[in-house]
N, C-alpha and C positions, 0 to 999 in steps of 0.2 A: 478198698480205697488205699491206693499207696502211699498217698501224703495228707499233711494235717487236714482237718473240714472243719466249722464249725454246726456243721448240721448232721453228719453223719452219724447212724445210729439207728435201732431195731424200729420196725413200723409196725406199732400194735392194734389193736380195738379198742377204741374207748368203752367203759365199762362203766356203770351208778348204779350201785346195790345189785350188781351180779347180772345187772341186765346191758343188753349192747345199746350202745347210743346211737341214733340212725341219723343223718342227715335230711335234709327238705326232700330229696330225690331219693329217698326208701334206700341209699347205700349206707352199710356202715361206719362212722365215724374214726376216723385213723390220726395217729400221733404217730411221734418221731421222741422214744426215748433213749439215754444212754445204756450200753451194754455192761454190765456185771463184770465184775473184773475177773481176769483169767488168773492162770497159776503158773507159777516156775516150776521148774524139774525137783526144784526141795518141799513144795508145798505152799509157799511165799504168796500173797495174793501180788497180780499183778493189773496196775490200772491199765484199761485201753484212751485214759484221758488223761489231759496235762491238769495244771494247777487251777485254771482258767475255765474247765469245762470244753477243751476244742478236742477231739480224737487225734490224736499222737500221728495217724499212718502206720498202714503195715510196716515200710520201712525202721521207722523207729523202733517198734515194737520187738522185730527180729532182729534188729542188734541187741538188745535188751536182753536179748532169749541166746545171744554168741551166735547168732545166724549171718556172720555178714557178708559172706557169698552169696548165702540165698537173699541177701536185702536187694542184692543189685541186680537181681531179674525184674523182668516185666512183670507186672500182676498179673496180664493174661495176654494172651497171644490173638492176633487180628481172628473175628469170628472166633474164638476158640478151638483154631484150628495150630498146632504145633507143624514146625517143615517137617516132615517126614526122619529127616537124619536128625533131628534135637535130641538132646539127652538130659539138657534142663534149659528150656526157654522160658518158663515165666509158673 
């Protein structure tokens, strides 16, 4: 996700005493929690969240990191197909 969300984040299995929680239709039950924070190149924790709990965006994130060439690529390219001649499209 390139830009801020406030929903964005790992989709896990719900779990109660070790056991999976299933829904009415025998699938099992899924959340949407926030991701663990990353690290800088000195060791530093780094949030992937603002103050508010909304996810930052890639964007953000890799100016944070001194990335800000690579900020202003595409996340990803149509179909995840690159033009052939690209040397960094997304």
């Amino acid at each position: 996700m390139k830009n801020p969300s406030k929903t964005f984040g790992a989709e896990v299995t719900v779990m109660d005493n070790g056991k999976i929680q299933y829904l009415p239709n025998g699938k099992p039950q899924k959340r949407v929690v926030q991701m663990g924070p990353g690290k800088f190149a000195d060791g530093s924790p780094q949030s992937f969240y603002n103050d508010v709990g909304i996810f930052k965006g890639m964007t953000k994130i890799l100016i944070e990191h001194e990335l800000t060439e690579e900020a202003k690529l595409n996340a990803e390219c149509k179909k995840f197909k690159c033009e052939k001649s690209a040397m960094n499209c997304c």
